[in-house]
mmCIF entry with sequence, helices, sheets and N, C-alpha, C, O atoms, coordinates in Angstrom:
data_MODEL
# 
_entry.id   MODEL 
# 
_entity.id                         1 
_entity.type                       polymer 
_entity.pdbx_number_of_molecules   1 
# 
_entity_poly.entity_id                      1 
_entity_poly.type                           'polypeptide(L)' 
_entity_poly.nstd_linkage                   no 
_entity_poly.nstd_monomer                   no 
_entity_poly.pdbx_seq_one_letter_code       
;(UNK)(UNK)(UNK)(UNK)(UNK)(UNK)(UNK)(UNK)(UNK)(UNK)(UNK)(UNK)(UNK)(UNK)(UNK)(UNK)
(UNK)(UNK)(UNK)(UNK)(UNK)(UNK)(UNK)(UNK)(UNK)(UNK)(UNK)(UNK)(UNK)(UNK)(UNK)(UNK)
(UNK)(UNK)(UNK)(UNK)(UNK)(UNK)
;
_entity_poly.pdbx_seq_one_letter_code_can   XXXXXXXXXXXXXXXXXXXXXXXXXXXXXXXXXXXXXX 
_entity_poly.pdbx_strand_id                 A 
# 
loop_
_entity_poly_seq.entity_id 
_entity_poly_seq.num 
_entity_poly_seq.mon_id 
_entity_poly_seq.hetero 
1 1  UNK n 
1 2  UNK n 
1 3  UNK n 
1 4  UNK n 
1 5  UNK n 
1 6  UNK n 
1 7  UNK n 
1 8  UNK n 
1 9  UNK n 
1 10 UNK n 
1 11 UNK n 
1 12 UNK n 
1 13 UNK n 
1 14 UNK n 
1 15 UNK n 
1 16 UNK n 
1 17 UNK n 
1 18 UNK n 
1 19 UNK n 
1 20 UNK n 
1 21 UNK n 
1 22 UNK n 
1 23 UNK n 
1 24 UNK n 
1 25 UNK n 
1 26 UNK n 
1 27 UNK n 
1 28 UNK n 
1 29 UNK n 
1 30 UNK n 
1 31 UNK n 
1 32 UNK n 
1 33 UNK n 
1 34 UNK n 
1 35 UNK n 
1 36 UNK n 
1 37 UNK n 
1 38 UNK n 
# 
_struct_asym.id          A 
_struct_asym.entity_id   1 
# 
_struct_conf.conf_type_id            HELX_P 
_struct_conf.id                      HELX_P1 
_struct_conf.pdbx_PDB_helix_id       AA1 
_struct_conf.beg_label_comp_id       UNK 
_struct_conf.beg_label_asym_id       A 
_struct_conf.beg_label_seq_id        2 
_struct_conf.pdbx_beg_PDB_ins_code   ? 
_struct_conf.end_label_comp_id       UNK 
_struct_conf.end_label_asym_id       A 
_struct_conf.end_label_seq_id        36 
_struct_conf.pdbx_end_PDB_ins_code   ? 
_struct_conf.beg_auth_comp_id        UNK 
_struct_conf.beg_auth_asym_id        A 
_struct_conf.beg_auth_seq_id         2 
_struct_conf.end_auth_comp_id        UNK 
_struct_conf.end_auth_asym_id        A 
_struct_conf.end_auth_seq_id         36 
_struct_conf.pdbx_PDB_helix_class    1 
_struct_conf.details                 ? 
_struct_conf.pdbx_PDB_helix_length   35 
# 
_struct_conf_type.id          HELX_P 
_struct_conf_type.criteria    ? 
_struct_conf_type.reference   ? 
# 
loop_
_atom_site.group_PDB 
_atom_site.id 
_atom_site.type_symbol 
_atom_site.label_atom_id 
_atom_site.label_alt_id 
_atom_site.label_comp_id 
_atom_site.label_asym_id 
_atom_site.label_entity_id 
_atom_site.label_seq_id 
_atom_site.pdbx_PDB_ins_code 
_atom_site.Cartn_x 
_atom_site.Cartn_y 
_atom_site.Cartn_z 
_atom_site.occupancy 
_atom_site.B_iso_or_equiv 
_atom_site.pdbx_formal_charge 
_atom_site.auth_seq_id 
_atom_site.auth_comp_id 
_atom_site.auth_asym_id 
_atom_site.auth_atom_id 
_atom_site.pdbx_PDB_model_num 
ATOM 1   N N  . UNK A 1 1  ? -17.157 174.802 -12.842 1.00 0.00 ? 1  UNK A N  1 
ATOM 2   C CA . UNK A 1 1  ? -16.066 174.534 -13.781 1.00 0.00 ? 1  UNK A CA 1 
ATOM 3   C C  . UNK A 1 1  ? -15.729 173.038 -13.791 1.00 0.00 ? 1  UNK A C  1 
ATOM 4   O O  . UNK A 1 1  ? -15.365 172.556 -14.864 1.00 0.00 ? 1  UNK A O  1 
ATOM 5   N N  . UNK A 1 2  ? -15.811 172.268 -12.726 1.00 0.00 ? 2  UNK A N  1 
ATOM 6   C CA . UNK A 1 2  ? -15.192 170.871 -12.581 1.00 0.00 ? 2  UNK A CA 1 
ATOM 7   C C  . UNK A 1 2  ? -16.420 170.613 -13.131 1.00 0.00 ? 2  UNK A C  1 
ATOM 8   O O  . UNK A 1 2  ? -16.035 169.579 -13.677 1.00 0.00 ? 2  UNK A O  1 
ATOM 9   N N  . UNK A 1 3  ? -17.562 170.679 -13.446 1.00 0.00 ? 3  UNK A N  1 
ATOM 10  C CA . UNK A 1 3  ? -18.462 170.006 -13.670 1.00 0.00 ? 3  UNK A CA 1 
ATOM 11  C C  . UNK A 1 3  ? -18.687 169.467 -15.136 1.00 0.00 ? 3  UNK A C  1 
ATOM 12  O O  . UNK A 1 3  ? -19.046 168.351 -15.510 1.00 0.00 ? 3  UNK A O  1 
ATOM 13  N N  . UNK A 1 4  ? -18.253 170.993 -16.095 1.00 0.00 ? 4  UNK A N  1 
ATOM 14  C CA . UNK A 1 4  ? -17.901 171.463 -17.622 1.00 0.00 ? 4  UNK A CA 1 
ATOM 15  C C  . UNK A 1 4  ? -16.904 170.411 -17.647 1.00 0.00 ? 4  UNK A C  1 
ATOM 16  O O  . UNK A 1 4  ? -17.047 169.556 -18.522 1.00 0.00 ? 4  UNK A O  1 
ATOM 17  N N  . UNK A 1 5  ? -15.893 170.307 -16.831 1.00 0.00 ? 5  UNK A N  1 
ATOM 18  C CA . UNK A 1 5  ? -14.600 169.370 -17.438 1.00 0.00 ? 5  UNK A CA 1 
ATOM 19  C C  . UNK A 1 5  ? -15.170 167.729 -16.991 1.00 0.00 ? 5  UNK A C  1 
ATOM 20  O O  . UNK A 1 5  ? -14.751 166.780 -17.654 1.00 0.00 ? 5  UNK A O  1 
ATOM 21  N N  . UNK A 1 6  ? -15.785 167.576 -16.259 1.00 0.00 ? 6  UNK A N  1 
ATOM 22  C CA . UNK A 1 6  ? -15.845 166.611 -16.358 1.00 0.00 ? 6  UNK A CA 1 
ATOM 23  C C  . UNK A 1 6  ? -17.120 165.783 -17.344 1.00 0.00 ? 6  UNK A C  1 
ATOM 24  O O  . UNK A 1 6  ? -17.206 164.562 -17.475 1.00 0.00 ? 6  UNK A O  1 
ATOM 25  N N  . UNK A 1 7  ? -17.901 166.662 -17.872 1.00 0.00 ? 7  UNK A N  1 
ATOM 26  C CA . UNK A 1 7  ? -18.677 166.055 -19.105 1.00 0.00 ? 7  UNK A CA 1 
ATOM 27  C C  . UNK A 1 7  ? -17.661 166.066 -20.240 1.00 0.00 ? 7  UNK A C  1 
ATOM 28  O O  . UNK A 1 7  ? -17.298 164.999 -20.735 1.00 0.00 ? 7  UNK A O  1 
ATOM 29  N N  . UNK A 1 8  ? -17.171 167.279 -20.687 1.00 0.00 ? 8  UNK A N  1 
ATOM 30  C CA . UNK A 1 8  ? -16.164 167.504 -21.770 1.00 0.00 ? 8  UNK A CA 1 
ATOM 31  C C  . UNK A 1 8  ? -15.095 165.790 -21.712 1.00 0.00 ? 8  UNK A C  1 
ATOM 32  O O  . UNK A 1 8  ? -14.595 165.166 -22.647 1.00 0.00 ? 8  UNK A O  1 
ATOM 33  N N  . UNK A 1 9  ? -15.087 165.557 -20.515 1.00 0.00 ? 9  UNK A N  1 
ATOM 34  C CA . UNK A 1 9  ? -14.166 164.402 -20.602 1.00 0.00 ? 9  UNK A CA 1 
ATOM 35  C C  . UNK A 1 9  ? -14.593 163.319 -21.191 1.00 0.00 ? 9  UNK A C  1 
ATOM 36  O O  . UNK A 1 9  ? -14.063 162.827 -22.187 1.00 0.00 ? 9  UNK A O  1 
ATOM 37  N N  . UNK A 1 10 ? -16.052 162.668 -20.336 1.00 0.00 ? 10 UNK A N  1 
ATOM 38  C CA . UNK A 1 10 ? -17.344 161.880 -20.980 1.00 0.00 ? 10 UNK A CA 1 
ATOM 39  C C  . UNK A 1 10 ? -17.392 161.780 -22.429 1.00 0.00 ? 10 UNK A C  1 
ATOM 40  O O  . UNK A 1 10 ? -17.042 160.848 -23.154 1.00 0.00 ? 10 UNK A O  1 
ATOM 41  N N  . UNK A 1 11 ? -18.048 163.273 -22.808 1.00 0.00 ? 11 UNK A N  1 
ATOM 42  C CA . UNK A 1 11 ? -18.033 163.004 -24.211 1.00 0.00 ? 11 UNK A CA 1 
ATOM 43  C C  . UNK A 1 11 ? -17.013 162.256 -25.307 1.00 0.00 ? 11 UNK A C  1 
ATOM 44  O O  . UNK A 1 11 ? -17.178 161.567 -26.313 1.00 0.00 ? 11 UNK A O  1 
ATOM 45  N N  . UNK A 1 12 ? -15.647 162.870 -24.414 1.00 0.00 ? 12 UNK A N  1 
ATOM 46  C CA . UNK A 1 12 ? -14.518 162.824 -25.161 1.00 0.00 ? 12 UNK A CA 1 
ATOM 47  C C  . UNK A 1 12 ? -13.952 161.268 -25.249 1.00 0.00 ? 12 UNK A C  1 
ATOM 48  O O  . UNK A 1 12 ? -13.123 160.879 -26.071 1.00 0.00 ? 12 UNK A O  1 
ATOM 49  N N  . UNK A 1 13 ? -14.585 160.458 -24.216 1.00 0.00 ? 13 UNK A N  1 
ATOM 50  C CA . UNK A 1 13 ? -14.500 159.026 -23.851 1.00 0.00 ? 13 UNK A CA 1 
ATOM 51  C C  . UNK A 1 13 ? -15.323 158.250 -24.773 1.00 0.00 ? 13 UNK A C  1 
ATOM 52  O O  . UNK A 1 13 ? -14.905 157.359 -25.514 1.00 0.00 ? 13 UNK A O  1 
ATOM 53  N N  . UNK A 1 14 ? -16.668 158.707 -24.655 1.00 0.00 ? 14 UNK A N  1 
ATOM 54  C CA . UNK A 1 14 ? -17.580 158.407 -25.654 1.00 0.00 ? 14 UNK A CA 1 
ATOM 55  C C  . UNK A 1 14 ? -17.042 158.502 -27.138 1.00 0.00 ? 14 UNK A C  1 
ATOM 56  O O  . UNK A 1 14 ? -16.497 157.562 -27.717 1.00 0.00 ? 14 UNK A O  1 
ATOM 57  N N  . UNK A 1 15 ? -17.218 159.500 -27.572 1.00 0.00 ? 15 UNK A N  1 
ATOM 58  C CA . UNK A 1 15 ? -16.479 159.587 -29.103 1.00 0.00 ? 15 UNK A CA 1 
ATOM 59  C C  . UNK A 1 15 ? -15.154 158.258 -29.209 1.00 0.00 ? 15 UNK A C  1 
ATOM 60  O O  . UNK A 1 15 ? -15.135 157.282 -29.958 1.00 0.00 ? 15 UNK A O  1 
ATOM 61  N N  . UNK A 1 16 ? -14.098 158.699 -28.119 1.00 0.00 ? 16 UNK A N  1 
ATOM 62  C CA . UNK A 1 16 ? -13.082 157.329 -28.754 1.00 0.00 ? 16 UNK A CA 1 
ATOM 63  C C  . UNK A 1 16 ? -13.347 156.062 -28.740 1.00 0.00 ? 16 UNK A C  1 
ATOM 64  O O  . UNK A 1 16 ? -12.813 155.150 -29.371 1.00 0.00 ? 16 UNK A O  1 
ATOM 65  N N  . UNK A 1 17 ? -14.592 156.039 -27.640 1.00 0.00 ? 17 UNK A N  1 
ATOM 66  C CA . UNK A 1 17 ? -14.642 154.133 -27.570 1.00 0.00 ? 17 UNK A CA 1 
ATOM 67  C C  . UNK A 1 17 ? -15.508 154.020 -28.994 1.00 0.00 ? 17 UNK A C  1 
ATOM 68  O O  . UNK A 1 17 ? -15.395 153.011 -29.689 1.00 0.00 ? 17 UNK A O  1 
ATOM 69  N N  . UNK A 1 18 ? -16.488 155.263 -29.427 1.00 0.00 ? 18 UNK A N  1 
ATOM 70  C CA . UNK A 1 18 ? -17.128 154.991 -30.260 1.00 0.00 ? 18 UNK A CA 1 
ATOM 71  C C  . UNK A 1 18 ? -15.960 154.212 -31.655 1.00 0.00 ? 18 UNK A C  1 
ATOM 72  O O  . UNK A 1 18 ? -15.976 153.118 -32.220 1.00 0.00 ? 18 UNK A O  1 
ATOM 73  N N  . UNK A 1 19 ? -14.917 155.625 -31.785 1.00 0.00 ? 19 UNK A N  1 
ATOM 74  C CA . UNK A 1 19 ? -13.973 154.879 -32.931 1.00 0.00 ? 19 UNK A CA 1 
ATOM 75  C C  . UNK A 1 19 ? -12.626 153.876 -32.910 1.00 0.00 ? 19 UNK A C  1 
ATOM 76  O O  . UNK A 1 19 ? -11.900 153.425 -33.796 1.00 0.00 ? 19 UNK A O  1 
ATOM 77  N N  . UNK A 1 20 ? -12.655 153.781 -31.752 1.00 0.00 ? 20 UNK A N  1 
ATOM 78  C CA . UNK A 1 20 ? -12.094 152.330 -31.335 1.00 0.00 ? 20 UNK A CA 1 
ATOM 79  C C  . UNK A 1 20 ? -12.974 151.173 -31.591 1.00 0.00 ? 20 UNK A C  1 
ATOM 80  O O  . UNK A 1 20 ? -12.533 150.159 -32.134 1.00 0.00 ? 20 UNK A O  1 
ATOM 81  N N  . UNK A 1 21 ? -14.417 151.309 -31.155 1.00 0.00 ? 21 UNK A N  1 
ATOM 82  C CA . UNK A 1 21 ? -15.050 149.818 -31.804 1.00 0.00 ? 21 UNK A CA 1 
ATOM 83  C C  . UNK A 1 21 ? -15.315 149.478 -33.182 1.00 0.00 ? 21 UNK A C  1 
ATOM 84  O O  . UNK A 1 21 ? -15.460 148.384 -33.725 1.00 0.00 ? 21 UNK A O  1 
ATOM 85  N N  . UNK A 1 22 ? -15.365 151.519 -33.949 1.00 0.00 ? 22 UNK A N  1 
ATOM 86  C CA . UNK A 1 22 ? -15.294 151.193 -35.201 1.00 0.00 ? 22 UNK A CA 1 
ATOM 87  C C  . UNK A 1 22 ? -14.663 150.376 -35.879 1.00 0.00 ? 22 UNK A C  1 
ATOM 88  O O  . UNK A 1 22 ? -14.976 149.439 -36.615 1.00 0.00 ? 22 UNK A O  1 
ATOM 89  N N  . UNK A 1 23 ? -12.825 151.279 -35.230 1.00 0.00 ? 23 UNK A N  1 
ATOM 90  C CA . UNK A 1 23 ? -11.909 150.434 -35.957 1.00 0.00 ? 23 UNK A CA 1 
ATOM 91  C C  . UNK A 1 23 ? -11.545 148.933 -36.546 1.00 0.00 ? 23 UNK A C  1 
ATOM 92  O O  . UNK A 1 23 ? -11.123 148.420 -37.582 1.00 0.00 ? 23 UNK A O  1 
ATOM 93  N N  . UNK A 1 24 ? -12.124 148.433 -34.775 1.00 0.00 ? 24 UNK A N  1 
ATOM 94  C CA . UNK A 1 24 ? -12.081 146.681 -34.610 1.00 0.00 ? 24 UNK A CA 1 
ATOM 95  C C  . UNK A 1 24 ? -13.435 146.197 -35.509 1.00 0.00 ? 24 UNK A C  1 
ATOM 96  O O  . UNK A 1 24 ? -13.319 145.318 -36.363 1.00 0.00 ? 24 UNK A O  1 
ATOM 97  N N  . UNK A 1 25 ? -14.673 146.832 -35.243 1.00 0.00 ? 25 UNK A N  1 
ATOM 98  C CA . UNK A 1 25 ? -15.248 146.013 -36.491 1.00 0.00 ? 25 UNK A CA 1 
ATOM 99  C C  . UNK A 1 25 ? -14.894 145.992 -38.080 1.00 0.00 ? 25 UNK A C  1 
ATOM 100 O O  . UNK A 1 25 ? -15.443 145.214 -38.861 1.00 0.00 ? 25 UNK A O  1 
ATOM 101 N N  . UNK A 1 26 ? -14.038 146.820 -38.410 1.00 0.00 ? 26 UNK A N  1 
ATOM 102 C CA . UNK A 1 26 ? -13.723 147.318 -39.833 1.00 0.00 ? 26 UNK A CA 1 
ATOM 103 C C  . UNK A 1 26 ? -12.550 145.671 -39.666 1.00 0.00 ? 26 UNK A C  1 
ATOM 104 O O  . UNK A 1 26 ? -12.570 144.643 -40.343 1.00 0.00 ? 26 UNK A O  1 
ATOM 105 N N  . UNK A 1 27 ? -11.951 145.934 -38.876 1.00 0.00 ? 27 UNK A N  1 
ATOM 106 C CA . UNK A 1 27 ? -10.256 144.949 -39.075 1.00 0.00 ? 27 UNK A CA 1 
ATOM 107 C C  . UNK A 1 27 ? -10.790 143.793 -38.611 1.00 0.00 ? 27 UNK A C  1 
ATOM 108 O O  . UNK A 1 27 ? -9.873  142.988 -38.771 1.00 0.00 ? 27 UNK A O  1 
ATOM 109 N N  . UNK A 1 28 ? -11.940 143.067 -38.015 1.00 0.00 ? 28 UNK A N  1 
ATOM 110 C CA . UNK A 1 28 ? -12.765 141.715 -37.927 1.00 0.00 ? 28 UNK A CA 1 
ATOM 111 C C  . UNK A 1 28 ? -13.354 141.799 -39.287 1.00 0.00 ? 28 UNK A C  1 
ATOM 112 O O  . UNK A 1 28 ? -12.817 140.932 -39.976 1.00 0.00 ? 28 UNK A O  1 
ATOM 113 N N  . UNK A 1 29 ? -13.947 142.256 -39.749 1.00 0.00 ? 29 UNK A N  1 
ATOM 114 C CA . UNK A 1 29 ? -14.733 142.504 -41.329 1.00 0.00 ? 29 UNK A CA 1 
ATOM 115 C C  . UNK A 1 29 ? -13.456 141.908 -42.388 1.00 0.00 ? 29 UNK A C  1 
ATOM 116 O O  . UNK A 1 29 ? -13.415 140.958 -43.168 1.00 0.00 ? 29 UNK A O  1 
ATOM 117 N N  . UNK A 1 30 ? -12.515 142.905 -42.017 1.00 0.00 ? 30 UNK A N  1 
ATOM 118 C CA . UNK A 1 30 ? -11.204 142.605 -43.509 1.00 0.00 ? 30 UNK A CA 1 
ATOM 119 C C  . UNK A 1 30 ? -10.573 141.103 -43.237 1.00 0.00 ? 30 UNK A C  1 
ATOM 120 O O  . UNK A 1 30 ? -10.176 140.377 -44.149 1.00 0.00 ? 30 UNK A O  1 
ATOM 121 N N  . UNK A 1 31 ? -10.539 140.697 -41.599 1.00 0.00 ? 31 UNK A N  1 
ATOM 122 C CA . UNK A 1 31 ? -10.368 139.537 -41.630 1.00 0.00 ? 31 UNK A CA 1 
ATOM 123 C C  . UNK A 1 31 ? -10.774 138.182 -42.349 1.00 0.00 ? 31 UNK A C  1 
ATOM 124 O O  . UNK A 1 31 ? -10.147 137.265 -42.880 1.00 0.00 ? 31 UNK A O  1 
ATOM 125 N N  . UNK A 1 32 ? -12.416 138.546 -42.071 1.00 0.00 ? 32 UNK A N  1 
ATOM 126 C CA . UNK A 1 32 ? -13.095 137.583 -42.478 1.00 0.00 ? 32 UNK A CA 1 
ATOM 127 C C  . UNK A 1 32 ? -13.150 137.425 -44.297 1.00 0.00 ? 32 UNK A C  1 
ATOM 128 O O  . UNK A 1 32 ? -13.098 136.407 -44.986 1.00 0.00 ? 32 UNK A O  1 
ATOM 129 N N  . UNK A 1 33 ? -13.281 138.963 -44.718 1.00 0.00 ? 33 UNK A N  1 
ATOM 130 C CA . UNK A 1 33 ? -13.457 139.072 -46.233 1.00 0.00 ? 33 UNK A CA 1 
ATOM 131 C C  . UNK A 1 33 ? -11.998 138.116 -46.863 1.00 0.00 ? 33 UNK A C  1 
ATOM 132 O O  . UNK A 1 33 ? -12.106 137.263 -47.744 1.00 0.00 ? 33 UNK A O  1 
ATOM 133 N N  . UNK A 1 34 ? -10.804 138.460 -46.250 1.00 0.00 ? 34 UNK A N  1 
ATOM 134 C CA . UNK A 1 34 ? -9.186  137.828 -45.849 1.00 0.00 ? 34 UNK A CA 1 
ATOM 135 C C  . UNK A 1 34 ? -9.751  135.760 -46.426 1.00 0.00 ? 34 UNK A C  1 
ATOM 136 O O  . UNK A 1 34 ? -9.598  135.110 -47.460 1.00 0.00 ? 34 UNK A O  1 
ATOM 137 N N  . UNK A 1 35 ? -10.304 135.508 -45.249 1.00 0.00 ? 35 UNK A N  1 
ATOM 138 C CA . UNK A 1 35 ? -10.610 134.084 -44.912 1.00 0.00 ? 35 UNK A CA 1 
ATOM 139 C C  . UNK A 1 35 ? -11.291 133.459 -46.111 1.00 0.00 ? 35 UNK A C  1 
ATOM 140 O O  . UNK A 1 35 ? -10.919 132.366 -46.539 1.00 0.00 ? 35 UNK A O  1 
ATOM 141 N N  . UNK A 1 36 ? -12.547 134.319 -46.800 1.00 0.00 ? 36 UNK A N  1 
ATOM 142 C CA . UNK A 1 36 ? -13.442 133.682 -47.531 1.00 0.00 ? 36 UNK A CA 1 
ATOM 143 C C  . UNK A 1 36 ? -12.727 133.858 -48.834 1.00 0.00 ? 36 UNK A C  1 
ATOM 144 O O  . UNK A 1 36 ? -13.276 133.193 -49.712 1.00 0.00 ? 36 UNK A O  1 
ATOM 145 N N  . UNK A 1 37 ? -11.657 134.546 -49.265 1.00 0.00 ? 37 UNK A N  1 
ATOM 146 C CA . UNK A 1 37 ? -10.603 134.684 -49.948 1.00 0.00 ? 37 UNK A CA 1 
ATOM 147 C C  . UNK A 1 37 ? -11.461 135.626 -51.586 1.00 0.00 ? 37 UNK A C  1 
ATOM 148 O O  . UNK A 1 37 ? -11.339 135.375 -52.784 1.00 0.00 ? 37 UNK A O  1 
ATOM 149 N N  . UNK A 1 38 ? -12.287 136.725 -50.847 1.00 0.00 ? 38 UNK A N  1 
ATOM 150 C CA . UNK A 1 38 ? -12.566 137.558 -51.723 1.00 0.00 ? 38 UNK A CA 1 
ATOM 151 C C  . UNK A 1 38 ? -11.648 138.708 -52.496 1.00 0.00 ? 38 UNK A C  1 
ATOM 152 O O  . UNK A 1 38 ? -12.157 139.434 -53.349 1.00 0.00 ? 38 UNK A O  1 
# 
C-alpha cells in the first residue's frame, strides 16, 4: 500500500511541475510578445 501511495504521489508531482513550467513559459512568452510591442 505505501508503495501505491507513494508513486500516486510522484506522478502527482510530475504532472504539477509539468504545469507549473507550462505556466511560466506561457507568462515569459506574453512578456516578451509585451516588449516587442505586438
Amino acid at each position: 500500500m505505501n508503495e501505491v501511495l507513494g508513486f500516486m504521489f510522484l506522478r502527482f508531482a510530475v504532472i504539477g511541475g509539468g504545469i507549473l513550467l507550462l505556466v511560466l513559459l506561457l507568462g515569459v512568452v506574453a512578456i516578451v510578445l509585451k516588449k516587442l510591442g505586438r
